[in-house]
C-alpha positions in Angstrom: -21.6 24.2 10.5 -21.2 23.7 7.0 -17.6 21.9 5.5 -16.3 24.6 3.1 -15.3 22.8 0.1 -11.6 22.2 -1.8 -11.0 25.1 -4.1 -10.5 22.7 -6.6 -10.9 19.4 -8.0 -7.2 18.0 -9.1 -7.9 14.4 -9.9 -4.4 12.9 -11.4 -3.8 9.0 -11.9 -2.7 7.5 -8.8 1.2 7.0 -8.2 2.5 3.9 -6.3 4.8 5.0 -3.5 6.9 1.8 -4.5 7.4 3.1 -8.2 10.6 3.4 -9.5 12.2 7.0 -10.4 11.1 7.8 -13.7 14.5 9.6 -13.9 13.9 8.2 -11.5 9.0 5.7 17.8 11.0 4.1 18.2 10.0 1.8 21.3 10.7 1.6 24.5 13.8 -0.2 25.0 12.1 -2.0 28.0 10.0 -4.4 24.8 10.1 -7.5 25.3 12.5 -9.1 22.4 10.9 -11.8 19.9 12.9 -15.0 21.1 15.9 -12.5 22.6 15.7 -9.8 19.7 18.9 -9.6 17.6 20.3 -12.1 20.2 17.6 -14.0 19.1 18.2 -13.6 15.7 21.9 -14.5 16.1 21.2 -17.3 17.6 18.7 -18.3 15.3 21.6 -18.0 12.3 23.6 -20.2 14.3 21.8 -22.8 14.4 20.4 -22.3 10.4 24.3 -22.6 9.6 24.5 -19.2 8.4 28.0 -17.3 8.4 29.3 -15.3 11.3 29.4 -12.7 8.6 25.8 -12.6 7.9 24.7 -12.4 11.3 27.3 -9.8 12.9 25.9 -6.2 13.5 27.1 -2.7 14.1 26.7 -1.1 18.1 23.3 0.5 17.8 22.9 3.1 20.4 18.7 2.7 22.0 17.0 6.0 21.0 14.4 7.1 23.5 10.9 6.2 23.0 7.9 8.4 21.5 6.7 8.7 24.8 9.4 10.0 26.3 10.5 12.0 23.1 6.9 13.8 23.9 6.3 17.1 26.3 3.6 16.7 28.6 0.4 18.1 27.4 1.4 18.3 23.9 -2.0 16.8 23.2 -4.7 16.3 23.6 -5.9 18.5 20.3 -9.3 19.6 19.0 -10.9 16.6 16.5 -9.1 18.6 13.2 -6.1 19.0 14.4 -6.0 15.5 15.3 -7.3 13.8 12.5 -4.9 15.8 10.4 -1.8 14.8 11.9 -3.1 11.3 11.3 -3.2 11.7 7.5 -0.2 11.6 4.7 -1.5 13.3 1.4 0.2 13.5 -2.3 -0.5 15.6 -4.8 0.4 16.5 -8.6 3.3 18.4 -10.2 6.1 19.8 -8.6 4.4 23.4 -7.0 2.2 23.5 -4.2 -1.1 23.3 -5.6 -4.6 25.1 -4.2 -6.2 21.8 -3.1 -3.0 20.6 -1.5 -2.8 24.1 0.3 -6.4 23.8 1.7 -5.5 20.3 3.3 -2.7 21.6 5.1 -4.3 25.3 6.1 -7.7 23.9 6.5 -7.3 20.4 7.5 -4.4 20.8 9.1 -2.8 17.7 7.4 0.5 17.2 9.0 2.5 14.7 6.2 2.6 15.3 2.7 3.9 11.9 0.7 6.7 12.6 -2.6 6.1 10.2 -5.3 8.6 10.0 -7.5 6.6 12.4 -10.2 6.8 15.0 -7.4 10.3 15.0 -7.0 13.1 17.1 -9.4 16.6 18.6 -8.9 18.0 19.3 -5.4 17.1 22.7 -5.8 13.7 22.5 -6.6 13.1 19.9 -4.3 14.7 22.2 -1.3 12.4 25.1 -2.1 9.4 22.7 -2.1 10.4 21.3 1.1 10.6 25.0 2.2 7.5 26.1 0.8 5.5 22.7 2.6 6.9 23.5 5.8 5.9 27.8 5.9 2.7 26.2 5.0 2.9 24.3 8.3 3.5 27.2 10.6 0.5 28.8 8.8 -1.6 26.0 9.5 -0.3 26.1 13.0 0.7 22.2 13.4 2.1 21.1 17.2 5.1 19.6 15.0 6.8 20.6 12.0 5.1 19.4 9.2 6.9 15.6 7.7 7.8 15.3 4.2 8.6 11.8 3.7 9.1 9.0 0.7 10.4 6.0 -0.4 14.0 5.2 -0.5 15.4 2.2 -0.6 18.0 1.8 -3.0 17.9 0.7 -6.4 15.1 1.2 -8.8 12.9 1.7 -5.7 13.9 5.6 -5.0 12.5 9.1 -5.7 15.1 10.8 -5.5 18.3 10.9 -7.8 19.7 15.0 -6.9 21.3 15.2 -3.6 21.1 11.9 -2.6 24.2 9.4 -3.4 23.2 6.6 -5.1 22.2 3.2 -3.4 22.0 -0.1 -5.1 19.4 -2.5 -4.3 18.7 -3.8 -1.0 20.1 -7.3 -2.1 23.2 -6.1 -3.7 24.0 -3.4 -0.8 23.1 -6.5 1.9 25.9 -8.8 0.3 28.2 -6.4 1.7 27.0 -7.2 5.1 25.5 -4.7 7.7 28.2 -2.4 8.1 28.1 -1.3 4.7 24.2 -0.8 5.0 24.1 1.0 8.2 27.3 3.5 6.0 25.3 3.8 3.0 21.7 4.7 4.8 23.6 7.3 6.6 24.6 8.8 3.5 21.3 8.5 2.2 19.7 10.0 5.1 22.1 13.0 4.9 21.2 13.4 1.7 17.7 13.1 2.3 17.3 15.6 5.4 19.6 18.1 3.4 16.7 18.7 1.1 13.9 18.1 3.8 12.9 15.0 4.2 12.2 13.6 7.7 11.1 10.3 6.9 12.4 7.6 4.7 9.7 4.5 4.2 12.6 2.2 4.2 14.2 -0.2 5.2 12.3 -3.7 3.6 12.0 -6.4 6.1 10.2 -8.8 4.2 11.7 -12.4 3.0 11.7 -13.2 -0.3 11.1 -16.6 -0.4 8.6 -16.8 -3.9 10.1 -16.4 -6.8 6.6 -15.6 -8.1 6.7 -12.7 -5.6 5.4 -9.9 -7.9 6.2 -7.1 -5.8 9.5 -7.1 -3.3 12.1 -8.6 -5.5 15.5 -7.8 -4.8 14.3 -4.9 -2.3 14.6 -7.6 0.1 18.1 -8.0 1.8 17.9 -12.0 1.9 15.2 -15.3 2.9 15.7 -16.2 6.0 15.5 -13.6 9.7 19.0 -14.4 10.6 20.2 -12.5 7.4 17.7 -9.8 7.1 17.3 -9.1 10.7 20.5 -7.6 11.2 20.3 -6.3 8.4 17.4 -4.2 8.8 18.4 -3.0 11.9 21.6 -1.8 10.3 19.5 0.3 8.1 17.4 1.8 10.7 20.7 2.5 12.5 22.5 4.9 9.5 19.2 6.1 9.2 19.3 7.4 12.8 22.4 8.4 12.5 21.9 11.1 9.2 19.2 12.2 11.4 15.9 10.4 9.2 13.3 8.5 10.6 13.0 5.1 9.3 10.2 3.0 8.5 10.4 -0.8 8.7 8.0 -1.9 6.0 5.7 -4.6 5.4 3.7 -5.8 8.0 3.2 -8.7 8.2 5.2 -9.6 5.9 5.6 -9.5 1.9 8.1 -11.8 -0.6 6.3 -15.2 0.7 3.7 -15.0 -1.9 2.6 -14.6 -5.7 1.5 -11.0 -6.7 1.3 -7.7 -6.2 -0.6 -6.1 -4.2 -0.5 -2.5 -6.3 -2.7 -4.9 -8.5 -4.3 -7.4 -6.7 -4.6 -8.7 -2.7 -2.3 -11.6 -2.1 -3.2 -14.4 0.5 -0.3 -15.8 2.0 -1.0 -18.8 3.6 1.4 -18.6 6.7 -0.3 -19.7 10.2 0.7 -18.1 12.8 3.7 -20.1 14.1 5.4 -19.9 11.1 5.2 -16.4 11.0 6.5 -15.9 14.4 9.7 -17.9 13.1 10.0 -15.9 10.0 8.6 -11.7 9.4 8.1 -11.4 13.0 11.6 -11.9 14.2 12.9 -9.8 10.7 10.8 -7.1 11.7 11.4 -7.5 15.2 15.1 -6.9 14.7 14.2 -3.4 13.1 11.8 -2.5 16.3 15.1 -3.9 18.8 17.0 -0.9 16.6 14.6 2.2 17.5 12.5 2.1 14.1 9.8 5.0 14.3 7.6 3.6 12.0 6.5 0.3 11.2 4.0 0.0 7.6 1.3 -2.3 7.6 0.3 -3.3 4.0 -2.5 -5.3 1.8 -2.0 -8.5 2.6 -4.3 -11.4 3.6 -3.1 -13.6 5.6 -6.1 -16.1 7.4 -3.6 -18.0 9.6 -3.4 -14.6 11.1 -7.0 -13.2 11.0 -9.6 -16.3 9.8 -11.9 -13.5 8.1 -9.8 -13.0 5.6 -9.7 -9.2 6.1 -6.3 -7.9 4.7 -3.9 -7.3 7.0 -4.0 -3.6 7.1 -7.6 -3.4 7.4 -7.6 -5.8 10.6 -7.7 -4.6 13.9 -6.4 -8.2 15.3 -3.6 -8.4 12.6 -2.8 -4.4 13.6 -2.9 -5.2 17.2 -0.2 -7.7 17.0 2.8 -4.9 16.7 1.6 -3.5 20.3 0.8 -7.2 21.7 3.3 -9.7 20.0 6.3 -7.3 19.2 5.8 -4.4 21.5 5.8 -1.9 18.9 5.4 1.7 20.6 6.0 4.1 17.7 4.0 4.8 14.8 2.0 2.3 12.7 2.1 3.8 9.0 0.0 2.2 6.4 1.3 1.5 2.7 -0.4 3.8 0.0 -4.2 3.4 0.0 -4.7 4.3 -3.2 -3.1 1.0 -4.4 -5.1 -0.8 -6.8 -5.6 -4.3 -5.2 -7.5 -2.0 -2.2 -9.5 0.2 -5.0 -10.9 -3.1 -6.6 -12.4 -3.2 -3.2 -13.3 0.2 -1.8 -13.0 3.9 -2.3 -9.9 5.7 -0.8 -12.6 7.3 2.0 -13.6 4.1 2.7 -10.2 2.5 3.2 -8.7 5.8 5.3 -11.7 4.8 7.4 -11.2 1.1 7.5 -7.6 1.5 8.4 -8.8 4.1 11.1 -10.6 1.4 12.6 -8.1 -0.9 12.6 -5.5 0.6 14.7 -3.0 2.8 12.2 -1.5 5.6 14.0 -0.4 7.6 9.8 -3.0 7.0 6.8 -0.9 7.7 3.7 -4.1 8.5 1.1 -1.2 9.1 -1.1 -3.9 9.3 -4.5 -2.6 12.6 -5.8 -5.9 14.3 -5.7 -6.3 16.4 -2.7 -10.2 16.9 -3.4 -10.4 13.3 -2.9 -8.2 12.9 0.0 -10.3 15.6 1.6 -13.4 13.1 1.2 -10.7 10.8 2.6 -10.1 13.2 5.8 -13.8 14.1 6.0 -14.9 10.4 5.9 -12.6 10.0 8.9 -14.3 12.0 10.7 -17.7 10.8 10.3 -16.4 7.5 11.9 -15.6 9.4 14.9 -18.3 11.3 15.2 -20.5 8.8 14.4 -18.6 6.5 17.5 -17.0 3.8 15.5 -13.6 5.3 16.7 -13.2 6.8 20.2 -11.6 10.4 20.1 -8.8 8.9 22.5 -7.8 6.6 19.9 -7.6 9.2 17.7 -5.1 11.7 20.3 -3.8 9.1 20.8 -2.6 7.9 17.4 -2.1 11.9 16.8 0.9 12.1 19.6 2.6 9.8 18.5 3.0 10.9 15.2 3.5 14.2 16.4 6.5 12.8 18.4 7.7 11.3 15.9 7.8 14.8 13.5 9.4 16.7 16.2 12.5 14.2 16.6 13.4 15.2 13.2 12.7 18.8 11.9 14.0 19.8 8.7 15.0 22.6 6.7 11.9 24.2 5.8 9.8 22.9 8.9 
């Protein structure tokens, strides 16, 4: 049968989800913890010399698991309904455009990405919120439908109207975990007051380069024995205002020159050394319950000799199930970054990212004609075998699990 096409063509500049405002599953607790988890971590402070402050944590209450968070035969759905749960779109302006109503109706998208040029007053961005999620039921999703961006704190959040202010990540972690986990609560209550289910925070990555073009101080510290705890604090006040949280970048950003919203950095890590450093940061935030983990445009050869960038590589991918015991959702940064559109088309990345292992593929260009191609191309790799439909129900449960642990107003 013949694809009907988008009623219309919007094609807008691409929007970073990491820009600043203009005005600006979680796992089963039975994981195996990286070198003890936040024991682990402790210990590891201990022996780095670091204070008692830096490493002590807040009580962090396990959350159940996706699987469990899950009815029995919630899946397994036909191939659209799948592949749209599996995809996070953007769009333009601040109203619910035609070609963003088709992907949700039609394609049965199930997360639609905020960038900051999306967002406006609390008001406004409640009766979008409300709008999104009607559009859900109409489309009939299994789970409400997720609205979710980026808010970390400082210059690196959408939202400045019903959301207290946050300074940076470094600033807030100086303060020292209880303070984070106090301050991402707020946030988070802020944030699901006007419909937001997901926050793509906290930043686990180590700033170690001053050349790092790209994480700055959105990292909370160096070294895992002060970010770990840390992070897991943030996941934590997270929880507790009710928003997912979204440890964020796998395998690891701050170590390198760059940016990839430019350009692919190679970091040239092996893998030892990154089992002593990102792993056991963002090991600490998959200890605390995280639902989402964000894999990003990196390339890291000590970790996959080809030299495919991190997000694209089903062995780099893999390691969050194998190494860390990840059982949640594996979200991928914004594929309409410009380091990964030097190199392929948005339909070609949703695709390679497919293959790869991601469970959420946030297209996030702002175009919903092309993020249809996006979807469509998706499908062609399934249909043409080069990702197996169970994959693909799979991936699709989880992230389904995930939206119904936090429904919204609106949804």
């Amino acid at each position: 049968m013949a694809r009907r096409e988008p009623p219309c063509l919007e094609r807008v500049t691409a929007e970073s989800l990491d820009s600043p405002a203009v005005a600006s599953a979680p796992v089963p607790r039975s994981r195996r913890r990286l070198g003890g988890g936040l024991l682990g971590v402790a210990l590891l402070a201990a022996a780095c010399g670091s204070s008692p402050a830096a490493v002590a944590t807040p009580a962090i209450s396990p959350r159940p698991s996706p699987a469990a968070s899950m009815a029995p035969g919630a899946g397994p759905f036909d191939l659209t309904m799948a592949l749209g749960q599996m995809v996070g779109v953007a769009f333009s302006g601040r109203e619910v455009t035609p070609g963003l109503r088709h992907l949700i109706v039609d394609d049965k998208v199930g997360t639609v990405v905020l960038l900051p040029s999306n967002v406006g007053d609390a008001a406004g961005l409640r009766h979008l919120a409300a709008e999104l999620g009607a559009l859900g039921r109409e489309a009939g999703l299994p789970a409400p439908l997720l609205i979710c961006l980026n808010q970390e704190g400082g210059q690196a959040s959408a939202v400045v109207d019903g959301v207290p202010p946050m300074p940076s990540a470094a600033s807030l972690g100086a303060r020292g975990p209880a303070a984070v986990r106090e301050a991402m609560a707020a946030t988070a209550r802020g944030l699901r007051s006007l419909g937001v289910g997901l926050d793509l925070a906290p930043v686990s990555d180590l700033r170690t380069n001053p050349a790092d073009g790209v994480i700055g101080d959105r990292a909370y510290g160096s070294t895992p024995a002060v970010v770990g705890p840390l992070v897991a604090a943030a996941v934590a006040g997270l929880h507790d205002g009710g928003v997912g949280s979204t440890v964020k970048h796998f395998p690891g950003l701050g170590g390198q020159a760059g940016d990839p919203h430019k350009a692919l950095p190679t970091d040239p890590m092996t893998e030892p050394q990154w089992l002593a450093t990102h792993a056991r940061a963002i090991g600490a935030g998959i200890d605390a319950g995280t639902d989402a983990v964000m894999t990003t445009e990196l390339v890291v050869p000590g970790l996959d000799p080809t030299g495919t960038p991190a997000i694209f590589s089903r062995p780099v991918v893999s390691m969050l199930r194998d190494r860390l015991h990840f059982g949640g959702v594996i979200i991928t940064d914004s594929l309409s970054m410009g380091g990964i559109q030097a190199r392929m088309t948005v339909p070609e990345a949703a695709v390679a990212a497919l293959e790869a292992g991601n469970d959420l593929m946030l297209l996030s260009n702002g175009d919903p004609a092309y993020e249809a191609q996006a979807v469509e191309a998706m499908r062609g790799a399934v249909d043409a075998g080069r990702v197996s439909t169970a994959a693909v129900r799979a991936s699709a449960d989880r992230v389904v699990a995930l939206r119904k642990r936090y429904p919204v107003i609106g949804g």
